[in-house]
Steps between C-alpha positions, in 0.01 A plus 500: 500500500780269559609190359461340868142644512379372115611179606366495856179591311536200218576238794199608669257531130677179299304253729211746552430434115590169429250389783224695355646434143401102629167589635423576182618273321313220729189666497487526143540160483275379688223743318578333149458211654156614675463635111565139357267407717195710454577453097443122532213495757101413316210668585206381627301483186781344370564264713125364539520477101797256552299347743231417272696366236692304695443136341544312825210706736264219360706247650648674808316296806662218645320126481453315875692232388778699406458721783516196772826397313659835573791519707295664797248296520758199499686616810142559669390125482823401592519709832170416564551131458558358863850358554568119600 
């Protein structure tokens, strides 16, 4: 083999590997942070226990008066109010 052929054949495999050698490296990436992910996620049973514990279920619903002072409501008596 000839030097003109080894390097005809390291032009041609140089990028070959580098863009596979990047592939790689993104995919693996992207399943640590798929990884990172699944580490931090609760399960069901988990997750309803948090939701029974949670101190402010009792007290979740809204009151009408504070509901009719809400921002929405506001700007739905105001359109509906007939102009002058």
């Amino acid at each position: 083999m000839s030097i003109a052929n080894v390097i005809a054949l390291l032009t041609l495999c140089v990028p070959l590997v580098l863009s596979v050698t990047t592939a790689a490296v993104r995919i693996c990436s992207k399943l640590e942070k798929i990884s990172a992910a699944l580490e931090n996620m609760v399960s069901r049973n988990e997750c309803n226990a948090l939701r029974e514990a949670c101190p402010l279920k009792k007290n979740s619903y809204r009151k009408k008066a504070s509901a009719s002072r809400s921002p929405a409501a506001a700007a739905r008596r105001k359109s509906s109010m007939p102009r002058v």
